[in-house]
BAFI-3210 file (N, C-alpha, C; in Angstrom, 3 decimals, decimal comma, padded with zeros to 6 digits):
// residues 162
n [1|2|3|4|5|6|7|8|9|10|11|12|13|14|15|16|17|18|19|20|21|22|23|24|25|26|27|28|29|30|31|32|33|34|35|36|37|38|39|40|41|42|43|44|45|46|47|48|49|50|51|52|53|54|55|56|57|58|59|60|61|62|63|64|65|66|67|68|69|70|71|72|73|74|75|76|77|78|79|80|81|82|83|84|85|86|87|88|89|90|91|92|93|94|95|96|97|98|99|100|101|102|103|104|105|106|107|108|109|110|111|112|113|114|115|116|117|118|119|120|121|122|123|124|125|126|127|128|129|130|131|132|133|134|135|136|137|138|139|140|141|142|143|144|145|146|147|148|149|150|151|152|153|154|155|156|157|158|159|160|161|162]
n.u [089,148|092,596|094,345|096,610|095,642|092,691|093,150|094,561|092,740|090,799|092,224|092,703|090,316|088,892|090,978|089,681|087,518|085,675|084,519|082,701|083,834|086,511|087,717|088,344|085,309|083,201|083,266|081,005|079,628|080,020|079,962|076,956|076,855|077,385|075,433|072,725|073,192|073,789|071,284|069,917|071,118|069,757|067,254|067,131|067,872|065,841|064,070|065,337|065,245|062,507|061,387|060,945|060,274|059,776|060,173|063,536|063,300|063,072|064,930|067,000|067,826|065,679|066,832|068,733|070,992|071,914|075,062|075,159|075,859|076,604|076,911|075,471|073,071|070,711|068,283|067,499|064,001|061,631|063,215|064,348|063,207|061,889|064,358|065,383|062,574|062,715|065,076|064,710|062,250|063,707|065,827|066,178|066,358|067,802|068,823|071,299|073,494|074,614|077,522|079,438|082,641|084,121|083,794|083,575|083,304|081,589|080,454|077,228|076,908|078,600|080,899|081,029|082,611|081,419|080,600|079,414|077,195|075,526|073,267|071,273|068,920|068,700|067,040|064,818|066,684|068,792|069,892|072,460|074,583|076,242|077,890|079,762|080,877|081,936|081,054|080,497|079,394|077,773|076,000|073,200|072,683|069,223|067,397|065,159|065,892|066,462|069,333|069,833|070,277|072,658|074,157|075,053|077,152|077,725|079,897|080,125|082,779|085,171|085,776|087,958|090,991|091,945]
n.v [109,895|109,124|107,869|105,736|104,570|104,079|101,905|099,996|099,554|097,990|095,845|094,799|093,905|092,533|089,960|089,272|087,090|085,812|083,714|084,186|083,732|084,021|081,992|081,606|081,724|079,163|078,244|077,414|079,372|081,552|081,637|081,482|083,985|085,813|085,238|085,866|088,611|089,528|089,055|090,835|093,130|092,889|093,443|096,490|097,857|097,037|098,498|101,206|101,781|101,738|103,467|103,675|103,954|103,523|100,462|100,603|101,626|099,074|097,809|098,020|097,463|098,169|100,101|101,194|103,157|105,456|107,088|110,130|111,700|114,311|114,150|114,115|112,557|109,981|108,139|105,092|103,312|105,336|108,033|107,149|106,400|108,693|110,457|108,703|109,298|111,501|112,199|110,871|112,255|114,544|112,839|110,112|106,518|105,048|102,637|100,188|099,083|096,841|095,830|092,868|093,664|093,593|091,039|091,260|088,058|087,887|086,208|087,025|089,203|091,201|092,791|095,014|095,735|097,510|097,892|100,316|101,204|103,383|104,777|107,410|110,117|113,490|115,687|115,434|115,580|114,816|111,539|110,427|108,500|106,406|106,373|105,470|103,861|103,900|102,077|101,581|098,989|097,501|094,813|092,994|089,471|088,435|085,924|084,732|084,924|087,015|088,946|092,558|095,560|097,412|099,697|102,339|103,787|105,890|106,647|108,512|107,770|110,172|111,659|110,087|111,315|113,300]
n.w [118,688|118,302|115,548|116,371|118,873|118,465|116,424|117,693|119,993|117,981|117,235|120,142|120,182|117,673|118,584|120,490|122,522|125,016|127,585|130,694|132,788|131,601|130,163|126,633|124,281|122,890|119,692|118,752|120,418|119,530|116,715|117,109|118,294|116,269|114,329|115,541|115,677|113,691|112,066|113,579|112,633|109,932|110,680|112,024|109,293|107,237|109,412|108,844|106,759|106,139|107,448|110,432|113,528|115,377|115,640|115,202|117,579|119,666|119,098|121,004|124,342|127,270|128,734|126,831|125,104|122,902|121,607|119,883|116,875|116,882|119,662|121,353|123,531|124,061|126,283|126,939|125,506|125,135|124,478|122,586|120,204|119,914|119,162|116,986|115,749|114,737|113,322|111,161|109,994|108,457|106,515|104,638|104,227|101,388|100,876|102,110|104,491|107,165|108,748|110,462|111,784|114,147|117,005|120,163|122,136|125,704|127,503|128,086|127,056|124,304|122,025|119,639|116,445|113,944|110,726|108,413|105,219|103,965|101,530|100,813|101,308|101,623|103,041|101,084|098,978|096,337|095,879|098,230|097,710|098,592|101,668|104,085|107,243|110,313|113,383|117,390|119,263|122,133|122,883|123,935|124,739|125,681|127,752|126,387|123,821|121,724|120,353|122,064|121,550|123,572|123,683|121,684|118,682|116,404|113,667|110,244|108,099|107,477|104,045|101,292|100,759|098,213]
ca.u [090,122|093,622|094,536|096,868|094,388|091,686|094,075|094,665|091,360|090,504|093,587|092,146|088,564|089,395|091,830|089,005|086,545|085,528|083,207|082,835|085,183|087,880|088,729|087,791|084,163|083,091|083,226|079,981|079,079|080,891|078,933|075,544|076,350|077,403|074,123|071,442|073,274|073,583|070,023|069,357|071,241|068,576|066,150|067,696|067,912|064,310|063,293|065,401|064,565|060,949|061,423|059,824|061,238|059,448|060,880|064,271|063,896|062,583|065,997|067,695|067,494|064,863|067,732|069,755|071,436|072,834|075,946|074,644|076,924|076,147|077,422|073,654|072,435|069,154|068,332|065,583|063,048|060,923|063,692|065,710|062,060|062,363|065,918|064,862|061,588|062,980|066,155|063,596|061,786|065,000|066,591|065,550|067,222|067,307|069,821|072,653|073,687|075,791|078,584|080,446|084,061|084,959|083,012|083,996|081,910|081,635|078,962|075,851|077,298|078,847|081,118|080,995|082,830|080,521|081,154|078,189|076,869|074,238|072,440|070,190|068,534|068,617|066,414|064,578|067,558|069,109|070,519|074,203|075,603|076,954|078,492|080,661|081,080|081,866|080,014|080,776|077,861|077,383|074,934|073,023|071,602|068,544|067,460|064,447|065,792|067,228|070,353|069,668|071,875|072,469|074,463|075,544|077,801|078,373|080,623|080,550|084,081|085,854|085,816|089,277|091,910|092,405]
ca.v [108,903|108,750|106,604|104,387|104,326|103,564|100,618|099,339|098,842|097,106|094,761|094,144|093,716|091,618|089,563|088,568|086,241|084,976|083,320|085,240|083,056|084,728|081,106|081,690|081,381|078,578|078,643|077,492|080,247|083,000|082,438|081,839|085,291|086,580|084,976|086,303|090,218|089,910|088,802|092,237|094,394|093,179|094,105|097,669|097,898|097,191|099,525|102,440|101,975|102,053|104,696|103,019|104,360|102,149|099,318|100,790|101,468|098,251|096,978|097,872|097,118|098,806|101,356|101,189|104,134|106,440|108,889|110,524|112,056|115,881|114,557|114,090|110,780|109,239|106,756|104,065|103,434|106,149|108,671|106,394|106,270|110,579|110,563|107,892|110,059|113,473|112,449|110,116|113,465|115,145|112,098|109,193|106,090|104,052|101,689|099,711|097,765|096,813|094,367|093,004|093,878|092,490|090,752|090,338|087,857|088,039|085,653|087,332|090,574|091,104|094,323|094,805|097,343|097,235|098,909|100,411|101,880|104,310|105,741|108,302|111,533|114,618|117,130|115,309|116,126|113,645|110,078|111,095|107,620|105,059|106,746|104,282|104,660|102,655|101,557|100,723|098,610|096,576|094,012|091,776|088,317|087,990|084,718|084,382|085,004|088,195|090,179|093,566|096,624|098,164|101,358|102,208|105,573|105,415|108,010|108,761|108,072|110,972|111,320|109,911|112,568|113,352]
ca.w [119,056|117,562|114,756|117,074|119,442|117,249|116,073|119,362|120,175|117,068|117,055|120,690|120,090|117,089|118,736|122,138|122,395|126,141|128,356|131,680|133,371|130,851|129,038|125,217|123,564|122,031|118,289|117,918|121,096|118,808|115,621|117,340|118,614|115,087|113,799|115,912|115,600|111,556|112,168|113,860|111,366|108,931|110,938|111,336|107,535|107,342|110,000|108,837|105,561|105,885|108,040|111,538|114,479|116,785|115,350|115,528|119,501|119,921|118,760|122,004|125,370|128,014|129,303|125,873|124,513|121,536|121,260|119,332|115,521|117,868|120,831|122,593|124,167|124,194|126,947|126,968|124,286|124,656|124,033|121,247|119,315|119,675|118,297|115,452|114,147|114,539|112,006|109,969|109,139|106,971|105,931|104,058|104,011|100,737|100,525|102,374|105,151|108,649|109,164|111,714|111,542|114,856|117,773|121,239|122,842|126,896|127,991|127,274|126,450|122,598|121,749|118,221|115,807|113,130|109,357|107,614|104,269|103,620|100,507|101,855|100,721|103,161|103,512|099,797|097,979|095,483|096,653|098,467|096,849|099,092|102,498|104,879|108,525|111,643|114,912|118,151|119,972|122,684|122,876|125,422|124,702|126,001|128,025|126,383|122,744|120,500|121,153|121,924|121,466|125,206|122,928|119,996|119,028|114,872|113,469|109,180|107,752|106,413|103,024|101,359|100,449|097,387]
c.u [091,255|093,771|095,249|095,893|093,072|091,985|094,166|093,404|090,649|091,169|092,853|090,932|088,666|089,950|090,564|087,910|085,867|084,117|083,067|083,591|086,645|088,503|087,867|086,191|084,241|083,105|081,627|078,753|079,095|080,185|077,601|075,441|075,879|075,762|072,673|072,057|073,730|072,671|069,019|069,827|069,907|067,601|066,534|067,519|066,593|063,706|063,519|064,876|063,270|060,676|060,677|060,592|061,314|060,092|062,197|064,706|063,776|064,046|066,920|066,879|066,307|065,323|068,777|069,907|071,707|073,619|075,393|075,856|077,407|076,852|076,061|073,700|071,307|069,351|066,773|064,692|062,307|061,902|064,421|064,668|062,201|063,263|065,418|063,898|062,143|064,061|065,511|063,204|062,658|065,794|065,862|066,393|066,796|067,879|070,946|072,402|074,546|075,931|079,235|081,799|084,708|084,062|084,169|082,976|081,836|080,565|077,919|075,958|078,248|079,691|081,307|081,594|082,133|081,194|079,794|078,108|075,911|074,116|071,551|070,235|068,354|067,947|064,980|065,153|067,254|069,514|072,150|074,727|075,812|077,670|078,629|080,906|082,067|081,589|080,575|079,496|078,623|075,978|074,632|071,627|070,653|067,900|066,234|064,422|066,804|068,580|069,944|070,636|071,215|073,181|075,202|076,063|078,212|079,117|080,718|082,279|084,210|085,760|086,954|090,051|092,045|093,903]
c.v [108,967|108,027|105,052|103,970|103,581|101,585|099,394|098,322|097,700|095,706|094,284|093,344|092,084|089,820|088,823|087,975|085,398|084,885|084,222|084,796|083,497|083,404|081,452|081,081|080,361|078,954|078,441|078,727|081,370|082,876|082,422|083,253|086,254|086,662|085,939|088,031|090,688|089,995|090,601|093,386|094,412|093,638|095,697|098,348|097,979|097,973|100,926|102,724|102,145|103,066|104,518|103,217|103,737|101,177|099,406|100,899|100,406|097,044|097,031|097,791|097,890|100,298|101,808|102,282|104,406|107,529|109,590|111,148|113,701|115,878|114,334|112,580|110,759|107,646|106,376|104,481|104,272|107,696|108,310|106,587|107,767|110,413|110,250|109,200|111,224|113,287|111,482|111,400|113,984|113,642|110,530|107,853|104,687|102,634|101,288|099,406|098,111|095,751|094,136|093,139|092,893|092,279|090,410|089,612|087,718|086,949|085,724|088,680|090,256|092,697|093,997|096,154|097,329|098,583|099,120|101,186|102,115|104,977|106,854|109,303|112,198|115,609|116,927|115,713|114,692|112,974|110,665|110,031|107,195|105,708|105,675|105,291|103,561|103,094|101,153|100,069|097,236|096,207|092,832|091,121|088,320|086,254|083,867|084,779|086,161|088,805|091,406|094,511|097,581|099,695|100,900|103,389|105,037|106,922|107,822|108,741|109,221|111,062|111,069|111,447|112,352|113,661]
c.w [118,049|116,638|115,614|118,187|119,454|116,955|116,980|119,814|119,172|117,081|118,648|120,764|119,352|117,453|120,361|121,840|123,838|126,856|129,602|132,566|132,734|129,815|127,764|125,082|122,766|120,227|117,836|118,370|119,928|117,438|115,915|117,724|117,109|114,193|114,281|115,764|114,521|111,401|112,331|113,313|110,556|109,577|111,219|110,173|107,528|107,540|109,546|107,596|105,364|107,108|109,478|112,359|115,585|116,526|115,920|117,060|119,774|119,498|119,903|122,971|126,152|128,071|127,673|125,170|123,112|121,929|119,839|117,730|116,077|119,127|121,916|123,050|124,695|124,925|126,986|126,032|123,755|123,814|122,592|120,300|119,303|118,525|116,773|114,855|113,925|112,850|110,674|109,301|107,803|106,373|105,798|103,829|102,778|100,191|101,178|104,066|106,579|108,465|109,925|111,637|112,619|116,069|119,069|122,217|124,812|127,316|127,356|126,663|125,027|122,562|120,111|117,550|114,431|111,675|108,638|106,493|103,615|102,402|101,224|100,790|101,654|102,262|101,993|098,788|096,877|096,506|097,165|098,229|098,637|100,355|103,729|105,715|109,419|112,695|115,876|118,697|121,127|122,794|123,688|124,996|125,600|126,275|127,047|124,143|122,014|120,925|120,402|122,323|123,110|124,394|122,208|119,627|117,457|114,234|111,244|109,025|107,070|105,059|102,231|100,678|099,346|097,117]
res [x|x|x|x|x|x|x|x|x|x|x|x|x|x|x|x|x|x|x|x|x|x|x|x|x|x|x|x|x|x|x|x|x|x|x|x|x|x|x|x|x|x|x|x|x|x|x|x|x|x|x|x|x|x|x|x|x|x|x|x|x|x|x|x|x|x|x|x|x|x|x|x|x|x|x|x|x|x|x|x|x|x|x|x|x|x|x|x|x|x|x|x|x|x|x|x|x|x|x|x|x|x|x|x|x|x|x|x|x|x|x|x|x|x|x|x|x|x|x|x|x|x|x|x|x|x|x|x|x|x|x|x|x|x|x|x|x|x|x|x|x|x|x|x|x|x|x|x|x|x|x|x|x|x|x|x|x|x|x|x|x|x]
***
């Protein structure tokens, strides 16, 4: 995606907040969303960190996807739990986090551009220090409780220019 592009979308995303009727989200709708899908970063964090892959599928929906960093896509749990152990094997994750940058809330649906940062060891190297990315995700409240991620496509930032 372009930089203005990129921009665009953000400055929109950012900038929306609605019910499914199109008038604005409550405020107290818009942080119960934020709440219960900060809620499910930590659990994320948790899972990748202790390296549990089930857990990790178990964080999206039935049908819920990954773009994959390759370009691949994994649908529904049994394949997203694949994906998860295969890159569990070479890479280790020991440190760091997801945040929400910007939420749009829809009803029961959520788009989120999320900012994250990984420690990790590949392949049992050393620690690669602190690497920052960003996320897109959507996510769908459940009636009966959690929001779960329907997909998720995260891309490593660049590294800055010297």
């Amino acid at each position: 995606m372009r930089p203005i592009a990129a921009a665009s979308l953000l400055a929109f995303l950012t900038g929306c907040a609605h019910s499914p009727a199109g008038a604005p989200a409550s405020a107290d709708a818009v942080a119960a969303a934020r709440a219960g899908i900060t809620a499910q970063h930590e659990a994320w964090r948790e899972a990748i960190i202790g390296g549990d892959s089930p857990r990790l599928a178990n964080l999206f929906t039935e049908d819920g996807m990954v773009l994959g960093l390759d370009g691949s896509v994994a649908k529904g749990r049994p394949e997203l739990q694949k994906l998860f152990a295969d890159f569990l094997k070479t890479t280790k994750y020991l440190s760091g986090g997801i945040t929400i940058e910007a939420l749009d809330l829809q009803g029961e649906l959520a788009i989120e551009i999320a900012a994250f940062g990984w420690d990790r060891s590949l392949n049992g190297g050393a620690p690669t220090g602190v690497q920052k990315g960003h996320a897109l995700a959507v996510w769908q409240h459940l009636a009966d409780g959690p929001w779960l991620l329907r997909a998720w496509s995260a891309k490593y930032d660049p590294p800055p220019r010297q």
